[in-house]
N, C-alpha and C positions, 0 to 999 in steps of 0.2 A: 435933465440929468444934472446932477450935482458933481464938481467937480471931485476926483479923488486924490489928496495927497498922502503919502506916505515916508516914511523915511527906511533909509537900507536899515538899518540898524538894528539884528535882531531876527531881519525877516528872509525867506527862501527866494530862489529864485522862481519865476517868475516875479519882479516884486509888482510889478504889476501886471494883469493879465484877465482874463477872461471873471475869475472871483469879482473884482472889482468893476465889470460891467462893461469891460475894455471890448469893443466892439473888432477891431480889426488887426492890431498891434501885440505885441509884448514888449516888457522892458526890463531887462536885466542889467543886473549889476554883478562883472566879475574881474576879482584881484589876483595878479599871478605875483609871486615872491621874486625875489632876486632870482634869477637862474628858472622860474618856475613856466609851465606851458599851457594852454589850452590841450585836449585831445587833437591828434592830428583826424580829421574826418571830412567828411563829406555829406551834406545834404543839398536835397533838389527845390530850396530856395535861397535868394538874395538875406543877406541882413548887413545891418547896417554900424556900425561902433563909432563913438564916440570916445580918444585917448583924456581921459582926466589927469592922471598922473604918470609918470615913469616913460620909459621907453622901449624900445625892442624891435624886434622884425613880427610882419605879416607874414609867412611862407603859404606862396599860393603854385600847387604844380610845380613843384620844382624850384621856385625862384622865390628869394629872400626881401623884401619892401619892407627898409626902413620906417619904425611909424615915433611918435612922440606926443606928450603931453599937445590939447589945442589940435591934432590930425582929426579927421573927420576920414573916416573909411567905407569902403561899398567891399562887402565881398559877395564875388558871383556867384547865383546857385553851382550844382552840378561842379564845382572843383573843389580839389581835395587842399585843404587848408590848417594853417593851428598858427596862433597868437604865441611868440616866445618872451620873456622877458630877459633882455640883455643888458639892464641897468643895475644899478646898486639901491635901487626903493621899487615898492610896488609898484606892479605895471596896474593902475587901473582904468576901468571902462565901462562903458553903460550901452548896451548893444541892445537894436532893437531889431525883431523876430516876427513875421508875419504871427497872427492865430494861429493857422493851423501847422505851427512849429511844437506846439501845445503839446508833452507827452512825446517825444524822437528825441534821441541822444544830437 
């Protein structure tokens, strides 16, 4: 197999994923604005982000975890969770999702 690179720029999420021959993984890339949020929700696996730019809280269950550019994050399956941004620049991140995350909000 040949290596696949791509750049965000342009392209959907998953940016990389199963199209590209991704055997076990996904990798996303997502920007929340000044003030802006992920969904608050819940699914029944792990994933994992990666803070590239900005800052904010993780709320996981109830409780608010500081994160910032450089954090390396685990959120648990099975808890209810959402990415806020409480900076003044994009909060970005690059979040990696089992396969079969493939198609679930």
């Amino acid at each position: 197999m040949e290596p696949v690179i791509k750049n965000v720029e342009g392209k959907r999420n998953p940016v990389l994923g199963p199209d590209d021959g991704v055997p076990n993984y996904v990798m996303l890339w997502v920007q929340h604005p000044p003030g802006g949020t992920s969904a608050q929700h819940v699914h029944p696996w792990e994933h994992q982000a990666y803070i590239v730019e900005g800052e904010g809280v993780l709320w996981v269950a109830g409780t608010e975890y500081p994160i910032k550019a450089g954090d390396a994050v685990l959120v648990p399956p099975d808890v209810e969770h959402q990415f806020r941004n409480t900076g003044e620049v994009t909060l970005s991140r690059v979040t990696v999702n089992p396969l079969s995350s493939v198609g679930h909000e």
